[in-house]
N, C-alpha and C positions, 0 to 999 in steps of 0.2 A: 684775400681769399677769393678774390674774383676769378673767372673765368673756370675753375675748378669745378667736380663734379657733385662737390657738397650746394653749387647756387640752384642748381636741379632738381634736387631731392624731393619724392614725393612722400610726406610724411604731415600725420595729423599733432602738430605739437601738442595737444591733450595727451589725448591718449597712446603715442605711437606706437601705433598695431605694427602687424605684419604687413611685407611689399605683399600683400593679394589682392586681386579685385574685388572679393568676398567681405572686404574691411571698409571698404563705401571709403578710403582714405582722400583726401583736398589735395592739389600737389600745390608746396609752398616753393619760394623760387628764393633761394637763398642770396640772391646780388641783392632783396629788399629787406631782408632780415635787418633789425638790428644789433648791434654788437652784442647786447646780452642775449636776445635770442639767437642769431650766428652762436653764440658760445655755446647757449645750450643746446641746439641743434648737434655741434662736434663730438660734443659730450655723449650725447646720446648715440652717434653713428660712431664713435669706438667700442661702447659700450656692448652695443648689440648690431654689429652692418651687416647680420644678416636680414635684418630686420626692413630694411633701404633699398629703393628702387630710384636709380637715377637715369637723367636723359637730356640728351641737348636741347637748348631751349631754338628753337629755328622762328628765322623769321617771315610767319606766313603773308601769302596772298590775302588780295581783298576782293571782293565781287559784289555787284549792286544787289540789295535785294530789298522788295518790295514788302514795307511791314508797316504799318501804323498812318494806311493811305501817302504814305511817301517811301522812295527810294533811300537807302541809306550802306554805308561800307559794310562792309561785314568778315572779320578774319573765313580762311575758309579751306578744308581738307578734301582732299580727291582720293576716295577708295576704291581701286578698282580689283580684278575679279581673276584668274589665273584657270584654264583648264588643261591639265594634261593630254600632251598628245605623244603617246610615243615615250621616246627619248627627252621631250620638249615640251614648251607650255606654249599655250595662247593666250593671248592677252580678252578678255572679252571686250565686246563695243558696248563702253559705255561703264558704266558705277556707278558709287552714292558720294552724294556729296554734303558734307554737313559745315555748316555756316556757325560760327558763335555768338553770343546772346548782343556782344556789342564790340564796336571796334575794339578798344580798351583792355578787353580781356586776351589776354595771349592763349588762351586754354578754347577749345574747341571741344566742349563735352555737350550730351543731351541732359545731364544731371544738374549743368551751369545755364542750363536755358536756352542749349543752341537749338537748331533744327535741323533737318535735312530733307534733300531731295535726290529722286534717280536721276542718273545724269544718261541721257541718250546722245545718240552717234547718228548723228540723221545720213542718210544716206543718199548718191546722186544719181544712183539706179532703183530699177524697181525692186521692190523687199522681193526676198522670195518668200513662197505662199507656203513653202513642203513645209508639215506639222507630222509627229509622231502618234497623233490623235488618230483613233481609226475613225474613216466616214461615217455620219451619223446614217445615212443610208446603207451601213456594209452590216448584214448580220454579226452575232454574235454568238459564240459558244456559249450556253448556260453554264452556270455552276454555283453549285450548293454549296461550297467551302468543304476544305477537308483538315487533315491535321496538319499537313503542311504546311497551309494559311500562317500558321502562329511560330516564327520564330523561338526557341528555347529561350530569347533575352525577353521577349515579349512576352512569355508566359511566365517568367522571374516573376515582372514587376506586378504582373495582374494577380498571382498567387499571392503576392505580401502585401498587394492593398485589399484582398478581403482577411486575410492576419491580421493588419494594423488598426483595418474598420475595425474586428472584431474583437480586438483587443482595446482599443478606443471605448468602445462599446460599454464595454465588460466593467472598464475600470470606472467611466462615468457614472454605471448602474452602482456599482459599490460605496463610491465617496459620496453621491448623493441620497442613497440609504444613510451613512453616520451622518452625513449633517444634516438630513432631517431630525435627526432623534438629537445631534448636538445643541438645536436650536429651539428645539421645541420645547412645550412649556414643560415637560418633564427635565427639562435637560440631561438625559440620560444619568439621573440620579441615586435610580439603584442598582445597586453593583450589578445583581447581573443583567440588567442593560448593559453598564458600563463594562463587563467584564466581555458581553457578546459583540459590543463594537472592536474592543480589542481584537478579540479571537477574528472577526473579518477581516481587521484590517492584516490580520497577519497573513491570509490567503493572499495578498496583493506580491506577498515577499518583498515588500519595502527594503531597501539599505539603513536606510534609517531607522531608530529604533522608537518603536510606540512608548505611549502612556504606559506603566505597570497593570496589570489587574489588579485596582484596588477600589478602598470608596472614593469616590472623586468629591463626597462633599466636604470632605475635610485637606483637597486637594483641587482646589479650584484655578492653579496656572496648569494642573495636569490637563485640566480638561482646554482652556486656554490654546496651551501648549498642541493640544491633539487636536481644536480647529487650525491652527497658522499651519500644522504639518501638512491638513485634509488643503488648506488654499493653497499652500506649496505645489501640494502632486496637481493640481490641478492648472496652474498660472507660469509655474516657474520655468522660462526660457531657457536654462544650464542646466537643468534635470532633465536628464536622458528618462528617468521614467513614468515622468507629467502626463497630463491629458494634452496638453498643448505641443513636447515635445512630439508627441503617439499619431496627433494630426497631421501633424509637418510631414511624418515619416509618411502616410497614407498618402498626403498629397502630392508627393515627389514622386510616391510608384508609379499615381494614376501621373505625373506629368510625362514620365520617358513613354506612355503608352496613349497617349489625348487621343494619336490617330486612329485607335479602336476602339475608340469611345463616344457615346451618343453627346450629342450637343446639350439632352437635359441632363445627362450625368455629369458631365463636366462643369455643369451650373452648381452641379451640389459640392463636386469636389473641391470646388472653387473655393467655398465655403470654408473650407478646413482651416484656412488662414487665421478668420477671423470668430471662429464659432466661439475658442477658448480664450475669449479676450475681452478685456471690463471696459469703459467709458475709458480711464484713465490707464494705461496700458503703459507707462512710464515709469511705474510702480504700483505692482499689482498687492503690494504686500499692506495698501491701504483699499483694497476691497472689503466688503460687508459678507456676511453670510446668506446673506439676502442676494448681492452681485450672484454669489457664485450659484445658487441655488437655481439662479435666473441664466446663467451660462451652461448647467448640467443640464436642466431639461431642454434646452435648444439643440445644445448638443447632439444629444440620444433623438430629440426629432428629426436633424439633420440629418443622424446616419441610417434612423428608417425610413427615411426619404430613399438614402441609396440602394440602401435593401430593396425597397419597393420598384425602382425605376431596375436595378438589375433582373429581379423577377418578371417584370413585364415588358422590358424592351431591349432586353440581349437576346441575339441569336444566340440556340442552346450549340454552338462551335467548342472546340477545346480552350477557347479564352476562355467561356464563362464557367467549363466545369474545372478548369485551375481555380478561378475566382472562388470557387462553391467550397473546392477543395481547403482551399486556405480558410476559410470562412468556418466550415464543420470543424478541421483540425483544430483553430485555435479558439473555439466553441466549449468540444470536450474538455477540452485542457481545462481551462476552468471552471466546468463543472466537476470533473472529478477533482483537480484543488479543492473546490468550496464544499466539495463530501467530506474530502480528505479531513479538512481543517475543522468541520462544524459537528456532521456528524458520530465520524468514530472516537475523538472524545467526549461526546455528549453527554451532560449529569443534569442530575434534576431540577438544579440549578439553571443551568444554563436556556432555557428554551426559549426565550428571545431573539438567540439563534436561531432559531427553527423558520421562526415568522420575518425575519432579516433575508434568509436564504431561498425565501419563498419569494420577498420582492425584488431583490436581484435579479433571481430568475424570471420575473412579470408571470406568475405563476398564482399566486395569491388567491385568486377570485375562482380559478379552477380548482382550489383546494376546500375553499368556502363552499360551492357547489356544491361537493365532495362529503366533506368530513363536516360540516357546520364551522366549528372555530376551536374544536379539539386539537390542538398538536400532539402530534406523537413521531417521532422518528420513523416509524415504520411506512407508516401512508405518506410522509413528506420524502422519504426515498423512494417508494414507490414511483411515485409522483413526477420526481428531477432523476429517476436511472431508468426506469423498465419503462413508462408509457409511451410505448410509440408513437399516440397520437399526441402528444405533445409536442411542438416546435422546442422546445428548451431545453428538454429531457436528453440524457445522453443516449435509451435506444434510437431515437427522430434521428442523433445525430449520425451514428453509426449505419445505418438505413441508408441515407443518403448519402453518404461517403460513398460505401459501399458499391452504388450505384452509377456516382463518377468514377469511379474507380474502374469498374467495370468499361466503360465508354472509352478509356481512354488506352488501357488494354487492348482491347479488341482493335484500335484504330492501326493504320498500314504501318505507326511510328512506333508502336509500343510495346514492340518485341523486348525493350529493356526497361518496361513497368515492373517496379520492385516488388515482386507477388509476395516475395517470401516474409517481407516488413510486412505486408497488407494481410497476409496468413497470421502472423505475428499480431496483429492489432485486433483481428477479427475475432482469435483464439481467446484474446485477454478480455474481450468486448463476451463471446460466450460463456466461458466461466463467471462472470461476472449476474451476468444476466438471467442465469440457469441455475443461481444461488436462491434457496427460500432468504427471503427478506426478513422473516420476522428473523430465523434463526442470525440472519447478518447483524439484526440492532438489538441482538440479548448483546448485555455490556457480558465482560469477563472478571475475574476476582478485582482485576486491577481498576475495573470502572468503565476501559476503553474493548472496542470491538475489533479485535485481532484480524479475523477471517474478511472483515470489510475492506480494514486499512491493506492484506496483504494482499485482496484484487483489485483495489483501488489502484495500490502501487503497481500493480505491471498493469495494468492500464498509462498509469503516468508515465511508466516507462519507453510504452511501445507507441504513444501518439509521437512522442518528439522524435523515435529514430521513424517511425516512419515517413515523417516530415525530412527529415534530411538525408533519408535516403532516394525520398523525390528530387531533392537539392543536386543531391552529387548525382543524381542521373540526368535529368533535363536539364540545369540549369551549372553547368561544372563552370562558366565563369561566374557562379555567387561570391561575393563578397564573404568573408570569412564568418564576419558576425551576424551572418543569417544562415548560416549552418548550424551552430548552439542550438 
């Protein structure tokens, strides 16, 4: 089997992932296999060779280099640099060059311990001095930024990381609501507690299917069962729709766009990595309710961090009122869900609801204010739909859209701002708004409130197309699955 393309092969005998670079894969060198692994290796590269990345084993150079107060060999690679000219390339002076961790090793990675350095081209003439830098003594035109500043692919990525903030957000505010009351000394023992956590968790639209509404004391893996779900959405790396996977997503927008970003917001962005992650992070499925409870509120402080650094240290340009825009959009959205879901079925039973949808919202203490500790449906919609002065409320959020919306309109680019989606959203946001309230939370023979759910619903309707009708205008290289 020597000299073939299988002694090459770069593949993790555990696991064998995929040839990507994505899969952190070891490259094994099949002339040191032995027989029984060579066999299992063949095995496996008929089984599946699209799987296999092969390559000549070459035998490198060595160069002195100076490590551990002495001189010692070191394998060693020459990367250089290509610019077009023309028809033709130039070769640039000079490249990188990285060394391996020890002679020994045939493999020259930074992952195996190598290092590197630039390699320069010294020169037997004088350097020249011409730089494309203008003189620090030549004036400068002013300027204020205009819309042109901001690339459609740069305004993608800044519009879906205040989505993904927001959504981030949203979902930490929810799952750290049921597991207080999961943990707490009531453990959400009577039904309708147990039946209010349900009904929230159903605003989340989980794939997965919840606990029943039932009693949980004579059902104690239910309730079990509906903590490991609650640390699931929270921890788990293959759930697309985690808190963890929701940061990742946040942190990749903000990474294709760093370069428009302040040095302390990318300090917090930074953060997304590690905000949704326990001590033991190898298996999360042996966290406490206590871990997680301690990952929620860091979380939600993290990202009112970035809230805060966005409000006080963004120029207001068209990056930040994309940011604002994604932000309001996927704001409302869950506010009218969590109306949809709490409110218009509301029975007498249920009002634990009420006081759950209050602390979601961080609304709570403005209601207490308010009403003392009466709930009633009618002041807690008031409350989270019509108060303008509310930050949480859905007019605050409608207000402000409206605002960026405006801004970006009027800008020299936005002859192809979707008025008629934004006419559409404004229209469903007035009807809505212009409704008496008490008559919205009279229930009907059925128990549920009809005329709520049926402006609710074009509201739900008219935030998402008018989200992606922002998509298919500024942003037409999106990715499919951010048009949804």
């Amino acid at each position: 089997m020597a000299n073939t393309w299988a002694d090459y092969i770069n593949i993790d005998m555990e696991n064998a992932p995929p040839a990507f670079p994505s899969t952190g894969m070891e490259p094994v060198f099949g002339g040191k296999l032995s027989v029984a692994d060579r066999s299992k290796l063949l095995a496996r590269m008929h089984e599946h060779p699209q799987e296999f990345a092969g390559q000549d084993l070459l035998d490198l150079s060595t160069v002195p280099v100076w490590s551990d107060n002495k001189l010692s060999p070191r394998r060693v690679v020459l990367r250089v640099y290509l610019a077009a000219a023309g028809d033709s390339w130039v070769v640039m002076p000079g490249g990188l060059a990285r060394v391996s961790a020890s002679l020994d090793s045939p493999v020259v990675s930074m992952q195996r311990g190598g290092g590197s350095k630039d390699v320069w081209v010294l020169s037997d003439k004088p350097v020249d001095t011409f730089s494309l830098q203008r003189p620090r003594n030549l004036p400068v035109d002013l300027n204020r930024g205009t819309s042109s500043d901001l690339p459609s692919r740069a305004a993608d990525h800044i519009f879906w990381l205040g989505r993904y903030a927001e959504r981030s957000e949203h979902l930490a505010r929810v799952l750290r609501c049921i597991l207080n009351r999961l943990t707490g000394e009531s453990g959400a023992s009577e039904i309708a507690e147990w039946d209010s956590l349900i009904t929230l968790y159903d605003c989340l639209e989980s794939p997965h299917i919840p606990p029943a509404k039932d009693d949980p004391q004579g059902h104690l893996d239910q309730a079990r069962d509906f903590e490991q779900e609650i640390l699931s959405r929270i921890f788990e790396d293959q759930r697309g729709d985690s808190l963890n996977a929701m940061l990742n997503r946040a942190g990749r927008a903000a990474a294709h766009v760093r370069d428009r970003l302040s040095s302390d917001l990318q300090r917090i962005v930074s953060q997304f990595g590690t905000v949704a992650k326990v001590s033991d992070s190898s298996a999360w499925g042996y966290a406490s309710a206590g871990d997680a409870l301690a990952v929620l509120n860091r979380c939600i402080a993290t990202l009112a961090s970035l809230r805060g650094i966005e409000m006080e240290n963004m120029t207001r340009g068209p990056g930040w009122h994309f940011l604002s825009i994604g932000r309001r959009v996927e704001r409302s959205v869950h506010l009218v869900r969590l109306l949809r879901g709490i409110v218009v079925p509301l029975g007498p039973q249920d009002w634990p609801a009420l006081e759950m949808l209050l602390e979601v919202a961080d609304s709570s203490m403005t209601y207490r204010s308010r009403y003392f500790t009466t709930l009633q449906p009618a002041p807690v919609l008031d409350l989270m739909m019509n108060d303008d002065t509310n930050p949480r409320a859905l007019a605050f959020q409608m207000n402000d859209l409206v605002g960026h919306c405006q801004f970006l309109a009027s800008a020299p680019s936005g002859g192809g701002w979707p008025i008629l989606q934004q006419k559409r959203m404004e229209e469903a946001a007035s009807n809505l708004f212009n409704a008496d309230v008490l008559q919205l939370c009279t229930p009907g023979e059925d128990g549920t409130r009809k005329l709520l759910n049926e402006l609710l619903t074009a509201m739900d309707q008219a935030l998402p197309a008018f989200s992606n009708a922002i998509t298919l205008t500024y942003f037409s290289h999106a990715e499919l699955e951010r048009v949804t």
